[in-house]
N, C-alpha and C positions, 0 to 999 in steps of 0.2 A: 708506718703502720698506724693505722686507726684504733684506737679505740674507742669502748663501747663503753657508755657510764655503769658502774657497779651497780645491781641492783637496788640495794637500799638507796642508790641514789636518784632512779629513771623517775620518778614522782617528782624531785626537786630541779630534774632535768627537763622536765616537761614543762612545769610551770614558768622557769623561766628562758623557754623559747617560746611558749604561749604569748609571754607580756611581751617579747621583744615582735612575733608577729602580730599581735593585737596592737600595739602602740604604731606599727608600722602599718599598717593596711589596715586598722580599725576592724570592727566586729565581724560586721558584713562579709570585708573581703577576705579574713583569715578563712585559710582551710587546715584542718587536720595533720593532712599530707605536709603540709609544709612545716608545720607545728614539727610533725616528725622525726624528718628531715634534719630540722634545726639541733631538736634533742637530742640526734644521733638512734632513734631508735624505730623498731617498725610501727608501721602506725596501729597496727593490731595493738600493739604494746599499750597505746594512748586507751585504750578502752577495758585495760585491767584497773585503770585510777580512776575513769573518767566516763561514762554513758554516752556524752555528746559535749560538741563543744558551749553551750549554756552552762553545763557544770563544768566546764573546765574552766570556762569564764569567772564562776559562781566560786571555785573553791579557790583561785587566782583573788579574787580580791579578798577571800577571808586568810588567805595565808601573808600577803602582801599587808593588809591593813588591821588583822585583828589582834595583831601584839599591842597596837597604838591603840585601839579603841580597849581593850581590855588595863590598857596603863593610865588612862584616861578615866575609866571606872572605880580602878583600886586608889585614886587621888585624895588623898585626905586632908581637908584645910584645919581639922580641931590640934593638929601639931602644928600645921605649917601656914603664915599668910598667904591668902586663896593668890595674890602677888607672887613671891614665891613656887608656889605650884604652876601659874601658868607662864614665867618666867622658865623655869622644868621644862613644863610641855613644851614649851616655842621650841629648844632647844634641841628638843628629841625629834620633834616635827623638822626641822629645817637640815638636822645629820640624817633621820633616819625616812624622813619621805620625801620631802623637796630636793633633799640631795643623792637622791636615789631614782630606779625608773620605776618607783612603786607612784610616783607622782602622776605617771602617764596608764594609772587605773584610774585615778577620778579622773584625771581630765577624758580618758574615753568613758567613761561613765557621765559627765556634765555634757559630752558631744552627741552622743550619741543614744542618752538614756530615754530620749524622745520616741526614737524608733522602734525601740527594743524594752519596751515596759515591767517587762518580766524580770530582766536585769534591773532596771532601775528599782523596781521593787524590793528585789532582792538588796541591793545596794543602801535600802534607807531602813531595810528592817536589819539589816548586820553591820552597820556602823552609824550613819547617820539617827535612829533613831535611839542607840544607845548611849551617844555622844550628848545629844539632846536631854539625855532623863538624867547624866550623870554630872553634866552641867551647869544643870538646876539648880540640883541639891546642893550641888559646889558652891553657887550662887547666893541661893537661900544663905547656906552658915556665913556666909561672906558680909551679907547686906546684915544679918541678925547682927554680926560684932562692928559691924560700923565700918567696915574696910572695904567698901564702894556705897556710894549713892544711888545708882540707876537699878532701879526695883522692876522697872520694865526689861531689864536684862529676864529678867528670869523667867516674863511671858514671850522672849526673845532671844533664845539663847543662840539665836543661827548667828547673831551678831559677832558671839566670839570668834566660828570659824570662818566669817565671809574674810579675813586680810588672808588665811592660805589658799582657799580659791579663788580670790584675785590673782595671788602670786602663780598657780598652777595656768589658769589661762592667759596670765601676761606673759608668761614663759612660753605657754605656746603662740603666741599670736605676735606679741611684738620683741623678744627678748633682743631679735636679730640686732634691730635696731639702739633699744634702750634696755637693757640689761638691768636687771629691777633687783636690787639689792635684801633679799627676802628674809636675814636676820635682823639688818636695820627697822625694817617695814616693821616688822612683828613689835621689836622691842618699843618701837616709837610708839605702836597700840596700845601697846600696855601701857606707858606712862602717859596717853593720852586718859586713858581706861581709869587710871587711879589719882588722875592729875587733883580733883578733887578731894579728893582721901587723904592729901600727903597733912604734913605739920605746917 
């Protein structure tokens, strides 16, 4: 016998048969029906949570990526060395996106965000440019207490997250072959990052 997801649950069921057909068939090709399908439920059902599939896109990567962008906000270096905190992040980034299929929304967001600008919009005004304003500041109290040197970090900050977007599209592009060890990657940044800073 089949069953049908609980109520309270067809929202969380949707979203993730949405990422697993968007990661599989990309923007374009996903339909609805399939979306469905996957979820277990009619596809009427899909438009009590969801208008069209751009907000279902749209609310898929604020569920998948806004606990990280919001713990990334609440980061405070005036208790912890900004080292420490992003030492934190790396860790939460590497269990709870890279090790996840939530990694396969940026990377259909960096594939495809070309095409589909609306998304991408959406994409840099709900995490990307939050990331950026709370990085800064991270930055600033960082460089103020002497615990990094590079001051153009902070008119740079895309610099912190370009080793997880590496890792996201070596993942998809060459992992097959060379399999890219993405806590090592991270941690070796950091101490390349602070290698000037130490004693």
């Amino acid at each position: 016998m089949v069953r049908t997801a609980a109520v309270p649950d067809r929202r969380e069921a949707i979203l993730a048969a949405a990422l697993h057909e968007f990661s599989e068939r990309g923007f374009a090709g996903t339909r609805l029906d399939d979306v469905a399908r996957r979820a277990g439920v009619a596809k009427g059902t899909i438009y009590l949570y969801f208008s069209d599939k751009e907000v279902l896109f749209q609310d898929l990567i604020r569920s998948a990526l806004g606990p990280v962008v919001a713990m990334i906000e609440a980061a405070d270096v005036s208790h912890l060395p900004l080292r420490a905190v992003m030492e934190r992040l790396s860790q939460t980034l590497v269990r709870d996106v890279f090790g996840t299929s939530r990694k396969n929304v940026i990377r259909l967001v960096l594939t495809e965000g070309s095409r589909f600008p609306k998304l991408a919009e959406f994409y840099y005004r709900e995490v990307i440019s939050r990331i950026m304003a709370a990085m800064r500041e991270l930055l600033k109290a960082a460089i103020a207490r002497g615990e990094i040197d590079h001051a153009a970090l902070v008119e740079f900050p895309q610099l912190i997250g370009a080793p997880l977007v590496l890792a996201v599209m070596w993942d998809a592009l060459f992992s097959r072959w060379s399999p890219l060890d993405v806590e090592k990657l991270l941690r070796t940044y950091i101490d390349i990052l602070f290698a000037r800073s130490r004693p």
